[in-house]
N, C-alpha and C positions, 0 to 999 in steps of 0.2 A: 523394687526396694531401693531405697535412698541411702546412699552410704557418706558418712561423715566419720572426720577424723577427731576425737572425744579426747581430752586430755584428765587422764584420771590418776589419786594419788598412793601411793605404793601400798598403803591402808587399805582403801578400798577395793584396791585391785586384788590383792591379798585374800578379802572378803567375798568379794565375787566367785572371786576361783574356786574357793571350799563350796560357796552357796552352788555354781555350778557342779560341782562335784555329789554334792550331795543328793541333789535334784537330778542326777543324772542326766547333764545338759548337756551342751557346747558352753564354751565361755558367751558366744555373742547369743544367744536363745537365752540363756539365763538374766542376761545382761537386758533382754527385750522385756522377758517376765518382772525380772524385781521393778523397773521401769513403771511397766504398765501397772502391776499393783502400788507402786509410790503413788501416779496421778490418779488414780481410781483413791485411793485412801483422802490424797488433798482433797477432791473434787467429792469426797463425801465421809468428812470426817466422823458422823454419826456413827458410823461403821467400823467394826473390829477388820485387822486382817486376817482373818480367816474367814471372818465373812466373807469379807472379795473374793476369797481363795473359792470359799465353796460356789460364790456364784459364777465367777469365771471357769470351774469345771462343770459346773449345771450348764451353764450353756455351752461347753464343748460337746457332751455328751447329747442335748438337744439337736445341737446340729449334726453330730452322727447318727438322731434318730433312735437313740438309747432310752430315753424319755421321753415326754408329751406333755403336754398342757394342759393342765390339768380345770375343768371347767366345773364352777360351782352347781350345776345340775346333774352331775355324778353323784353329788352326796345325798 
């Protein structure tokens, strides 16, 4: 992991903090999530965020092997 030093403003910081908070995070975990859901949202504005939401936990759960793949010759 790559560490940079981020200049953020007492607003936002303030916002992060409760969001980590709330989310049950670390400030910097929390800090990676709203992140990655922001570019995931640009890079595909069609999408609600909870969409993202749900599909970034479908695939955590996938790769713990929670779910499967679901193949149109099941049905």
């Amino acid at each position: 992991m790559i560490k940079k030093t981020v200049a953020i403003n007492d607003y936002l910081m303030r916002d992060l903090s409760l969001f980590a908070k709330k989310e049950q995070r670390d400030f910097s975990n929390a800090l990676r999530y709203a992140l990655r859901i922001g570019l995931l949202a640009i890079e595909n504005p069609e999408l609600t965020i909870q969409e993202i939401k749900d599909t970034l936990e479908s695939h955590v759960e996938y790769e713990m092997g929670n779910i499967s793949e679901v193949s149109l010759n099941d049905f």
